[in-house]
C-alpha positions in Angstrom: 34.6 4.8 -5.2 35.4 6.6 -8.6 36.8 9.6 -8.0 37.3 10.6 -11.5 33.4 10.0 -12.1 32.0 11.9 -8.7 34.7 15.0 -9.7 32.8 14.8 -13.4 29.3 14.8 -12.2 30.3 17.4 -9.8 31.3 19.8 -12.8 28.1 18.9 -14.8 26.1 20.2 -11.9 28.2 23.5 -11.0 28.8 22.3 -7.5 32.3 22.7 -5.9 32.8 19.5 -4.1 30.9 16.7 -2.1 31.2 17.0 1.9 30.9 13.6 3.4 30.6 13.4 7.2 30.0 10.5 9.8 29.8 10.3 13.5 29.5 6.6 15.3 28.3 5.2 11.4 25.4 7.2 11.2 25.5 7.8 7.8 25.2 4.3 5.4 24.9 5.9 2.4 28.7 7.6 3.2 29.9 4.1 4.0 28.7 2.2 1.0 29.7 5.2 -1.5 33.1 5.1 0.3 33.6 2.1 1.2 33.8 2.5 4.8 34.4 -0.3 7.6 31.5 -0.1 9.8 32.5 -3.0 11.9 35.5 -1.5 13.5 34.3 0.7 16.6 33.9 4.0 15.9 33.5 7.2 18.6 34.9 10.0 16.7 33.9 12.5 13.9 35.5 12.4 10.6 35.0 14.4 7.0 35.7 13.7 3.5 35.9 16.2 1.1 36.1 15.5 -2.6 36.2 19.0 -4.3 35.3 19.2 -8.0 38.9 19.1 -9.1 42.0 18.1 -7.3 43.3 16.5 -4.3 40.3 15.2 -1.8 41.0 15.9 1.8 40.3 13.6 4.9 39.8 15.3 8.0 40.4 12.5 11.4 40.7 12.6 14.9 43.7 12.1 16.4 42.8 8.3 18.2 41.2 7.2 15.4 43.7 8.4 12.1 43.0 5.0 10.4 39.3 5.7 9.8 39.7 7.3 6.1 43.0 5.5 5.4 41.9 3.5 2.1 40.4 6.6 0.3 42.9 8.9 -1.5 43.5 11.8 -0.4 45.2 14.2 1.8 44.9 13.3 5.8 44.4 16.3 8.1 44.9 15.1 12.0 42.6 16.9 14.6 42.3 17.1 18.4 40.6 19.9 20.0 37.5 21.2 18.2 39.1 24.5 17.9 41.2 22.8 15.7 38.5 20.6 14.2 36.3 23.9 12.9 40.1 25.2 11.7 41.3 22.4 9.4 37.9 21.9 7.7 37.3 25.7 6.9 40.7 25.4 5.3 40.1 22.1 3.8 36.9 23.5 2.0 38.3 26.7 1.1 37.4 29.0 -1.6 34.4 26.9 -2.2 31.0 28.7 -2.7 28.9 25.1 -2.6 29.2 22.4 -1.6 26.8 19.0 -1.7 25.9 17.2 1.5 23.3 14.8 2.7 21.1 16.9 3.3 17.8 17.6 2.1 15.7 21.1 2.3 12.7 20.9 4.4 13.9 17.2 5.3 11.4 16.5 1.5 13.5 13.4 0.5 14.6 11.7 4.1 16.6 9.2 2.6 19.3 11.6 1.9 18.9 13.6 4.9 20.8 12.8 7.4 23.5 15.3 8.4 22.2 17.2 11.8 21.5 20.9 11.3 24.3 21.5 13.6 26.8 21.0 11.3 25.1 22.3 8.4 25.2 25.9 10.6 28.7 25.2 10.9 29.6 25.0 7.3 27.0 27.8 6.7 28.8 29.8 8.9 31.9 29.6 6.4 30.2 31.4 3.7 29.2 28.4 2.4 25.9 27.2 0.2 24.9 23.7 1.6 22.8 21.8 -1.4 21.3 18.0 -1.2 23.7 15.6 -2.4 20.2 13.9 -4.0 21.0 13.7 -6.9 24.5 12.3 -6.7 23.4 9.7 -4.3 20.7 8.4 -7.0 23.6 8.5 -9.1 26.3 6.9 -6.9 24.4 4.5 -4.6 21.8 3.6 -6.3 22.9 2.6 -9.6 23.1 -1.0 -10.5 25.2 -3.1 -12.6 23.9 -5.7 -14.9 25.4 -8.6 -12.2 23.2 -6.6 -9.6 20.3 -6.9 -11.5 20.7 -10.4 -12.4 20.8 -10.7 -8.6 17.6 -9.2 -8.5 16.1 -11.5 -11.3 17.6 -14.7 -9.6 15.7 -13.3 -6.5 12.4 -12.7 -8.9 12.4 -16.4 -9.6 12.4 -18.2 -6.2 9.6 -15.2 -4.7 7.4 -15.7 -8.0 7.8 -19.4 -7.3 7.2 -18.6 -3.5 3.7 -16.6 -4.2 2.3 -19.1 -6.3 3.2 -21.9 -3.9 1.3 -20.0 -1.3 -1.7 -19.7 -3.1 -1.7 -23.2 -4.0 -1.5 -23.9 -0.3 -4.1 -22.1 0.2 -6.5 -23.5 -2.1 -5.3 -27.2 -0.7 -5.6 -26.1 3.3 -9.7 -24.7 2.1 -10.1 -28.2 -0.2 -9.5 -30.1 2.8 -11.6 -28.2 5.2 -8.6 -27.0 6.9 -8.9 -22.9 6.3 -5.3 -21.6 7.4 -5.1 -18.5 8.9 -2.2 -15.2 7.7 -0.3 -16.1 10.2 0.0 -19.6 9.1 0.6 -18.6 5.7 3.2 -16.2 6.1 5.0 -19.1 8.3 4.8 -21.4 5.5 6.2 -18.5 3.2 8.9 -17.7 5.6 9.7 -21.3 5.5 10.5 -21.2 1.7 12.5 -18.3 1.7 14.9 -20.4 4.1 14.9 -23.6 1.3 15.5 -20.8 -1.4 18.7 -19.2 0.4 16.3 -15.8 0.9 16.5 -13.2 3.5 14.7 -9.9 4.4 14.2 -7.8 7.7 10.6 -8.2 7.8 7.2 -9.5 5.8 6.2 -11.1 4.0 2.3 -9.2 4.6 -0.6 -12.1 4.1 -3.5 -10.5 4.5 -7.4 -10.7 3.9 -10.8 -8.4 3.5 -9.9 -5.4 6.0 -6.6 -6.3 7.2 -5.5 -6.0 3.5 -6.9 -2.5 4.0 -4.0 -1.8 5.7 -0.7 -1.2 3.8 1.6 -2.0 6.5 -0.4 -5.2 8.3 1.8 -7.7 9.8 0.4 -11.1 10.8 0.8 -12.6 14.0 -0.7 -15.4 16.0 -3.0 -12.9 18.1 -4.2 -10.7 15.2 -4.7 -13.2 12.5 -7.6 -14.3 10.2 -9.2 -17.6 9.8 -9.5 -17.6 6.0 -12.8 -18.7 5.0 -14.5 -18.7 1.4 -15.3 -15.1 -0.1 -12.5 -13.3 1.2 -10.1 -11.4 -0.7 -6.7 -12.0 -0.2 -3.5 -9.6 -0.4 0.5 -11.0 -0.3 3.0 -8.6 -0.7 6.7 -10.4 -0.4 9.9 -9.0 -0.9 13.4 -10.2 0.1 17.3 -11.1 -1.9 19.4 -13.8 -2.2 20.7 -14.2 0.7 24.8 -13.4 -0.7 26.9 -10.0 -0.7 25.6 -7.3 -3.0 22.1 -8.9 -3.5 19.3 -7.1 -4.9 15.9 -6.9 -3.5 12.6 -8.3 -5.5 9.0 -7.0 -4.4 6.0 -7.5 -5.6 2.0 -8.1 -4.5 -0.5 -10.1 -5.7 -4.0 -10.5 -5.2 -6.5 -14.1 -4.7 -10.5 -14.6 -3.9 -11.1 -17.4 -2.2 -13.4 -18.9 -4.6 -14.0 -20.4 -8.2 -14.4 -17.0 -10.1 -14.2 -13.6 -8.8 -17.0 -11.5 -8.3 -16.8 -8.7 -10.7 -17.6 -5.8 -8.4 -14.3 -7.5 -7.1 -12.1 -7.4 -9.8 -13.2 -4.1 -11.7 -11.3 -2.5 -8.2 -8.6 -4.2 -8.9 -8.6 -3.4 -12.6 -8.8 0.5 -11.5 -5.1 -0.3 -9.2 -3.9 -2.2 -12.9 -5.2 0.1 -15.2 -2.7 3.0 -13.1 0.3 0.3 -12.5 0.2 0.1 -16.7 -0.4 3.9 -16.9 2.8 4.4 -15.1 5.0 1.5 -16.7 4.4 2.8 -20.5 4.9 6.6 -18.9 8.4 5.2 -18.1 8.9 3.1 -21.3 7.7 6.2 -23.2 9.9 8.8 -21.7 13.3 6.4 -22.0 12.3 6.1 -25.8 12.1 9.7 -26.2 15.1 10.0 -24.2 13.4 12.9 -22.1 14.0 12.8 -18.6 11.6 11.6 -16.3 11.1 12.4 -12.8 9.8 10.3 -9.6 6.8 12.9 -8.8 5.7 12.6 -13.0 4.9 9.1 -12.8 3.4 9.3 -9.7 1.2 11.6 -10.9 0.0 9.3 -14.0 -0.4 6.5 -12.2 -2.5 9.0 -9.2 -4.5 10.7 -11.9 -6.1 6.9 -13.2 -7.1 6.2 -9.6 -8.4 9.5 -9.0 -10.8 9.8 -12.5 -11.7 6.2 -11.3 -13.1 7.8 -8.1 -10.3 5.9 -6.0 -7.9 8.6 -5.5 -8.6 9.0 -1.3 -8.2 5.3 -0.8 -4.5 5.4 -2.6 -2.8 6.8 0.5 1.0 6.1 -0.2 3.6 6.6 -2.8 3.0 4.9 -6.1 6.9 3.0 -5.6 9.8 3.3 -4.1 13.4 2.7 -5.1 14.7 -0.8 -4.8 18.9 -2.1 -4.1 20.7 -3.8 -1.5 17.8 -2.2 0.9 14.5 -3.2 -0.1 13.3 0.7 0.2 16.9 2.2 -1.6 18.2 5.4 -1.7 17.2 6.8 -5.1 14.6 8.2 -6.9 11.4 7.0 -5.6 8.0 7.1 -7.4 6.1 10.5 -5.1 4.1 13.2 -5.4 2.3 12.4 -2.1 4.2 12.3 0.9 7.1 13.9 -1.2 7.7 15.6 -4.0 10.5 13.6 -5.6 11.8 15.7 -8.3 14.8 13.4 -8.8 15.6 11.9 -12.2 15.2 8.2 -12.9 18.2 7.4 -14.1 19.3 4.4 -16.2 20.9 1.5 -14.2 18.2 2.1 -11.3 15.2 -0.5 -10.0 11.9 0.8 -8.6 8.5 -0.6 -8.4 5.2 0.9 -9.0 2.6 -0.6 -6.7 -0.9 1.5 -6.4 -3.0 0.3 -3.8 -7.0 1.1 -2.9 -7.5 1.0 0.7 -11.3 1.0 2.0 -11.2 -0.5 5.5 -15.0 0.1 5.8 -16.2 -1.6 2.9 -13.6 -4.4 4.3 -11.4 -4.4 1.3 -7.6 -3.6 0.0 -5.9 -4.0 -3.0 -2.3 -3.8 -4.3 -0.7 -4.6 -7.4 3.2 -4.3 -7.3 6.0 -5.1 -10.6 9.5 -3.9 -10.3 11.3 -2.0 -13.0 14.5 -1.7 -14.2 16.1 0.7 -16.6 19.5 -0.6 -18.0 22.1 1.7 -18.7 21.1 1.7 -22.4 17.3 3.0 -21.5 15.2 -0.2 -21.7 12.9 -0.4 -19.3 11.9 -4.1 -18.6 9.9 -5.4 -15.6 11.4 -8.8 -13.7 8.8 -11.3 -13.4 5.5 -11.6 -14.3 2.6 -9.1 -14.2 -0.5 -9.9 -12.7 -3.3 -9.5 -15.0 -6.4 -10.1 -13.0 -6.9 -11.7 -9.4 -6.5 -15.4 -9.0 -9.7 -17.6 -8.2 -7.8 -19.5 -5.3 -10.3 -22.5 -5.8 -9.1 -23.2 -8.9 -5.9 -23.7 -8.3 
């Protein structure tokens, strides 16, 4: 934790101190701002204040006065709530706002995780509760160049792994052997193991419909047999498997065949034509240095897809902020199921992935890159960029 740079940022913004508060480690963006030790067992509430300037205050119960030891700071020891509600009015005193995470009208959920009981609590204090948004995009989701050449070692082994897929594809059809998703997406899962990656879930291999579906997962009972004509979708995404690692994420697209039809492809040039929209939006704001917001470039990349006449089949975010979690805590790319007004600042990693989902016309597409923006304002993009779908045959 630097205390010296949260205290800065906290002046910049006119806010009078950050209120961190955990209850049996619900609260992971708290422990991996403060470096908390979420192993040890952990039954009772504690606070951290860090006011704008001067000493921060811990606030612990009585059993369990080692939970804030390793953060500076005042300790405060409590044991009946009375006491509890007692110490942190005084802790917070003359302060008119304070940031917590907490989000108005729960709009970025990422951040919002304090329970509206305690919010009324501090509320009843004379206290203005704001979201700590902004600070966490700041604070948690800012990467260093080692993270990102984490994320670029990951970008190697899962470009290598896509293209090995597709090539196994094309083998499994040249032999009159059509796999099926599920077969696929255990060979992937296999070469994440021989590549030292790891992830929760995915990777999604999925053809025609099924690729309709932005969330598909393959399994033995719902799976395709691939056959020839069908359109196929692979979205992976997982790190090196080491501590700090950075996410990669990306989704390509393959016909089974020697050449894509081109009522095929002029889809998926619609989905590229707003991916690129939104990348040079980004490139362009940086070299203006104007600031740039998650819902703008949403918007760009939206407005493409809706002149194409695609805008109701593009029913999710255009990206999503990427870090030790593969869907991180800052600034995603949304003007849909959010209004993200948080800036995009430099050091973070987010991808832009439009998608055209038409389930009766059996057919979904996504095209996914990830950026990042070092702390200089160069926006790059790890890996390659696909420029139009791959004929699977040919490979």
């Amino acid at each position: 934790m630097d205390l010296q740079a949260i205290q800065s940022e906290l002046q910049k913004k006119g806010i009078d101190g950050w209120l961190f508060y955990d209850f049996h480690n619900r609260d992971a963006i708290a422990a991996r701002i403060l470096n908390m030790n979420t192993s040890r067992f952990a039954s009772r509430r504690w606070f951290y204040y860090i006011p704008a300037s001067g000493e921060p205050q811990k606030l612990v119960h009585s059993i369990e006065q080692w939970r804030c030891d390793h953060l500076p700071g005042k300790k405060n020891v409590y044991l009946p709530w009375q006491q509890q509600h007692a110490l942190l009015k005084e802790i917070l005193g003359n302060a008119k706002k304070i940031a917590m995470q907490y989000s108005p009208y729960n709009a970025i959920p990422y951040v919002s995780i304090v329970d509206g009981g305690t919010i009324e609590l501090i509320r009843s204090f004379g206290i203005e509760v704001v979201s700590s948004a902004d600070l966490v995009s700041k604070f948690e989701s800012h990467l260093t160049m080692e993270d990102y050449k984490s994320h670029c070692e990951a970008s190697e082994s899962m470009q290598f792994i896509k293209d090995s897929a597709f090539k196994e594809i094309a083998r499994r059809m040249k032999e009159n052997n059509p796999p099926t998703e599920y077969e696929i997406y255990e060979y992937m899962i296999d070469l994440y193991k021989k590549h030292n990656m790891v992830c929760e879930d995915g990777p999604i291999v999925a053809v025609n419909e099924h690729a309709a579906d932005p969330h598909f997962e393959p399994t033995k009972e719902n799976s395709y047999r691939m056959k020839e004509g069908d359109l196929v979708l692979i979205d992976l995404w997982a790190k090196k498997n080491k501590p700090g690692a950075i996410y990669y994420d990306i989704t390509w697209m393959g016909y089974i065949g020697h050449s894509v039809p081109k009522e095929i492809e002029d889809i998926f040039q619609v989905a590229r034509a707003g991916r690129l929209a939104a990348l040079d939006f980004v490139k362009q704001c940086f070299k203006e240095n104007k600031p740039v917001h998650g819902w703008e470039v949403d918007d760009v990349c939206r407005n493409v897809l809706t002149k194409a006449g695609y805008g109701e089949y593009f029913i999710h975010r255009t990206g999503h902020n990427i870090g030790e979690e593969v869907h991180g805590n800052g600034c995603h790319i949304d003007n849909l199921e959010t209004k993200d007004e948080r800036v995009i600042i430099p050091g973070t990693c987010f991808s832009i992935e439009p998608g055209i989902y038409m389930p009766e016309r059996k057919l979904g597409y996504r095209t996914e890159i990830d950026i990042f923006v070092t702390d200089e304002g160069n926006v790059e993009v790890s890996g390659r960029q696909q420029d139009a779908i791959i004929p699977i045959l040919n490979l």
